[in-house]
C-alpha positions as CSV (number, residue, x, y, z in Angstrom):
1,X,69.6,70.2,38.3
2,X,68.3,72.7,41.1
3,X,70.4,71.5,44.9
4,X,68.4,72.9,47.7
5,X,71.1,73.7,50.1
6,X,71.2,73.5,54.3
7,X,73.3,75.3,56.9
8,X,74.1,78.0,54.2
9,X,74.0,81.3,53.3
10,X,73.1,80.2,49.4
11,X,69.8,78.7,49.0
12,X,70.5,76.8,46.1
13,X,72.9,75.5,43.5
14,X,72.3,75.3,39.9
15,X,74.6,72.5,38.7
16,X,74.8,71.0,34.6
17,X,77.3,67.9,34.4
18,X,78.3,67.4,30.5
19,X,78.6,63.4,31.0
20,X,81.4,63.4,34.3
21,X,82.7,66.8,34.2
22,X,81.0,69.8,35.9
23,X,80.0,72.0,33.1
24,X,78.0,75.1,34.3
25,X,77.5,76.2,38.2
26,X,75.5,78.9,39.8
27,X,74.7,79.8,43.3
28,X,72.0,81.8,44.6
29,X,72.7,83.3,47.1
30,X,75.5,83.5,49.5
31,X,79.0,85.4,49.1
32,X,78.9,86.6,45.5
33,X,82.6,86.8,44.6
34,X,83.6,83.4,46.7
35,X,80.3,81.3,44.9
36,X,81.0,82.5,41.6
37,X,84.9,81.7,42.2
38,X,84.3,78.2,43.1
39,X,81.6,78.1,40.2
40,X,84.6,79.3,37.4
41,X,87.3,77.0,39.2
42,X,85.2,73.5,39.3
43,X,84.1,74.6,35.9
44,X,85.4,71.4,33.8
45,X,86.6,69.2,36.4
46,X,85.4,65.9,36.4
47,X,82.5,65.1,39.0
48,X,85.0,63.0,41.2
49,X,87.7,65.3,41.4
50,X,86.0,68.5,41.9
51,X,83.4,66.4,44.7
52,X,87.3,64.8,46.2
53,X,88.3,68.8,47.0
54,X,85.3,70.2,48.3
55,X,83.6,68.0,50.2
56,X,84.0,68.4,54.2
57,X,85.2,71.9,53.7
58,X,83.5,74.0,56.4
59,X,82.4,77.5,56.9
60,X,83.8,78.8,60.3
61,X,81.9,76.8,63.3
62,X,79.0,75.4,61.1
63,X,79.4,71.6,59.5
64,X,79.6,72.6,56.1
65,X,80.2,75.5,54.0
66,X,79.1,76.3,49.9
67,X,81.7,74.7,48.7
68,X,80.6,71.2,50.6
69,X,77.2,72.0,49.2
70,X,78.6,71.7,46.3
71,X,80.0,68.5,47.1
72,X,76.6,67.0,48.2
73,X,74.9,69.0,45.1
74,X,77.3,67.1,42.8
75,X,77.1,63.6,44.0
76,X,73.3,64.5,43.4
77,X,73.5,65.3,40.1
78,X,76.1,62.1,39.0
79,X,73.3,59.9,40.8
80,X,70.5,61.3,38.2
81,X,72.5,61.3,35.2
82,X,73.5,57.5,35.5
């Protein structure tokens, strides 16, 4: 599932769930090293859990940061699938 995201410097999120655990991330966009970090650490976390740490997380002054996008990308993608 492709996440269009907002308020970012990513412009999207390339998220595959393998039932209710994040299996493959990808960000386009946005702070190499820190998106691919939080891509390999959510990596096999269930949906909850990894959506339970990130979400609200925000990037200096702005209301959200990748990691929230994540987040909102996540509870997207547990949506479709059920």
């Amino acid at each position: 599932m492709e996440f269009r995201t907002k308020g970012v410097c990513s412009s999207k999120i390339i998220v595959e769930l393998d039932g209710d655990t994040v299996g493959h991330v990808e960000f386009v966009g946005g702070c190499s090293g820190n998106t691919q970090g939080v891509a390999r650490l959510v990596q096999g976390m269930k949906v909850q859990d990894a959506i339970a740490r990130l979400e609200g997380i925000r990037c200096g002054v702005r209301p959200t940061s990748c990691p929230d996008q994540l987040a909102q990308a996540l509870k997207k993608a547990a949506a479709q699938s059920a």
